[in-house]
N, C-alpha and C positions, 0 to 999 in steps of 0.2 A: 518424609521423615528420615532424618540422618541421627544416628545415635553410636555415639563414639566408644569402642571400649580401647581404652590404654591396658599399654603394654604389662605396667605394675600392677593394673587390679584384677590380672586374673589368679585362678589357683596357682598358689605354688608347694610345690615337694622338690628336696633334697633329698637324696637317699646316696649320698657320698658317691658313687659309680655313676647315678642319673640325677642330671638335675631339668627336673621338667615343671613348664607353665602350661597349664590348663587354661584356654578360653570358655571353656564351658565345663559342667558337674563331670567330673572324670574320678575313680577310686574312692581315696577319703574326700577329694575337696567337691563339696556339694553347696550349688548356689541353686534356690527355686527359680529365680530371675534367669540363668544362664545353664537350660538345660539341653539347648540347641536353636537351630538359626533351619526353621523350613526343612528340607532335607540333613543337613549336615547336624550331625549329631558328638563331633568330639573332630580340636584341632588343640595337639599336644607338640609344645616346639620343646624337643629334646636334645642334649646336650651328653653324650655317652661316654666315658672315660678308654682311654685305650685298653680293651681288648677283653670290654667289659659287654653286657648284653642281656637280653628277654631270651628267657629259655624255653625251651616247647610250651605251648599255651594254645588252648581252644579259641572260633569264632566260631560263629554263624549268623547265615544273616544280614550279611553287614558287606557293604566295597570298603574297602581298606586300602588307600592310596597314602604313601611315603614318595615325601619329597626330599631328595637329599642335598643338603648345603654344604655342606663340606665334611671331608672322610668316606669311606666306604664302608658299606652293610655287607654283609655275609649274613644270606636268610638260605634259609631249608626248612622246605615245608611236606605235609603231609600226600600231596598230590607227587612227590617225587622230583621238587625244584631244589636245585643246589647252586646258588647264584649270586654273584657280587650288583652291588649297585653303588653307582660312584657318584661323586659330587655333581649337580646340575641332574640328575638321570630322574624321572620318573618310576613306581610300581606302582600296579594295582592290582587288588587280589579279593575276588568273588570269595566270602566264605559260604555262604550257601547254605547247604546241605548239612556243611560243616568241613571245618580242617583246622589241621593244628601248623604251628608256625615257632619260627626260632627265628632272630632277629639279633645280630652282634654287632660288633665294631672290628671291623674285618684289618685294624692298623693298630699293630702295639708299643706306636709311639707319642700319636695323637689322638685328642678327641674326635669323635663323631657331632655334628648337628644336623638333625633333619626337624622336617615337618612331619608328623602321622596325622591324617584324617580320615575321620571314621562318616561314613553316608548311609543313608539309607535307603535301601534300595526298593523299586518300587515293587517288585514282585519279591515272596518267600518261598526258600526252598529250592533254589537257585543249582544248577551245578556248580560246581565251584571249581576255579580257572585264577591261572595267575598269568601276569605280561607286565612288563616293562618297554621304557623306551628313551632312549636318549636324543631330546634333540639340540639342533643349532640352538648358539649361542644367542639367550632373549635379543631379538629387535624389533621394537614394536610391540603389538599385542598377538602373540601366540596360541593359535587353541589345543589347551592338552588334554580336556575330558570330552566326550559328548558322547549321546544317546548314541548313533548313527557311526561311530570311530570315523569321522570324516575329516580330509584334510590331513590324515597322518597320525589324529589321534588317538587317544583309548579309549575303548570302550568303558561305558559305564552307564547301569541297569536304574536310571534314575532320569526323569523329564527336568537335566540339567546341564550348563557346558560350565569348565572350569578355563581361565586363560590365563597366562602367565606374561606378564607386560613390562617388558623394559621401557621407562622414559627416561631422558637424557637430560641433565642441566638446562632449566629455560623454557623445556618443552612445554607446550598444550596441548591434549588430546581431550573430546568429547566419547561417548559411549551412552547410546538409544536404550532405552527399558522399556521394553514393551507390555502392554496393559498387563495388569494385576502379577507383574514377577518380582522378587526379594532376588535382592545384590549381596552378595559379605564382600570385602576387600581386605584383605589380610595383608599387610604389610612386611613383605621381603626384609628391603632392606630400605633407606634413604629417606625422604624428606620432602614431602609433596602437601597441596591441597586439592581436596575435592569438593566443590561445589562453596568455596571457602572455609573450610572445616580441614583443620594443619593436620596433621599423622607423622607419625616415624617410625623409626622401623620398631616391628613385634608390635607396633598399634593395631587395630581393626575398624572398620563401621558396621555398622548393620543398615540395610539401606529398605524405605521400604515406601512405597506410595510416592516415588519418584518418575519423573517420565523421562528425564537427563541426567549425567554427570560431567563436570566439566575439569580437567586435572590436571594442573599445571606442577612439575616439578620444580623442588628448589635447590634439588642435587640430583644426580643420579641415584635413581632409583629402583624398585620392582618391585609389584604385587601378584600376589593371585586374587583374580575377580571370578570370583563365583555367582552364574544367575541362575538364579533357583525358581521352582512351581511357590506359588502359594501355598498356605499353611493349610 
């Protein structure tokens, strides 16, 4: 089962400084249908005004990985981290226990856009730990999450891997699903199909009871493909 959500129907909030879409129930925007996908519990693609930003605020609980698309974050957090994170850069941050976080637009001449996703981790009560990582520029499919930080990645407290995939104009790539796992594919940026089902960017699928995908791009493109435990 492939089930498409486009990029228009998710939540959306303006609040003049931020402008962010909600793929799943986030703040005021509450969908009963769209209140997470398996593990992943909130993917907010925000758009930050220069030199605008989220002031101290609590988790817990919760890996909290930002993806940054372009501009730099300036976060400071309650564990003692004071740190830039620039366009293409990964974070991920165990709240745990608990911690508090600050989150700005570290350029006072352009916008910020990243990715926030919020997962759920499998165990509570977690220490809580922050890391970042920059890597090479997508080619191919790249692993940026996993159980194990294997390969160069991050860690993260969940029986799931996130990967980050550059295809190229033309390209076909296939990708194995192994019995009873759920796929999200979040669309970067571009112009692809999977499995015959078209996407573009800020699309999603929600993939489930699949045992292949097959993905041919129709420009340059990138996702993140997240394979997740069962529900």
């Amino acid at each position: 089962m492939i089930y498409l959500r486009k990029a228009q129907d998710r939540g959306h909030a303006n609040h003049g400084w931020l402008d962010s879409w909600h793929t799943f129930s986030f703040a005021d925007y509450y969908d009963p249908n769209f209140m997470g996908f398996s593990a992943l519990r909130v993917i907010n693609e925000d758009v930050i005004d220069a030199g605008q930003g989220f002031g101290t605020h609590p988790h817990k609980d919760m890996e909290i990985l930002t993806y940054v698309l372009s501009g730099t974050v300036e976060h400071q957090d309650s564990m003692g981290n004071k740190e830039q994170i620039q366009a293409g850069e990964f974070q991920i941050m165990s709240a745990g226990t608990g911690v508090k976080h600050s989150e700005y637009n570290g350029n006072k001449d352009r916008p910020l856009h990243l990715y926030q996703i919020w997962i759920i981790p499998d165990t509570k009560g977690l220490e809580p730990r922050y890391e970042q990582r920059i890597f090479d520029a997508p080619q191919g499919r790249q692993l940026v999450l996993s159980p194990d930080a294997r390969e160069g990645s991050l860690k993260v407290f969940q029986d799931m891997e996130l990967s980050r995939w550059a295809l190229q104009q033309g390209e076909e790539s296939q990708y194995s699903i192994a019995a009873n796992r759920r796929v999200w594919i979040q669309v970067v940026k571009g112009n692809l199909s999977i499995n015959g089902q078209t996407v573009t960017t800020s699309d999603a699928l929600a993939i489930w009871d699949e045992t292949a995908l097959t993905l041919h791009a129709a420009e340059d493109s990138e996702i993140l493909l997240f394979d997740l435990p069962p529900v």
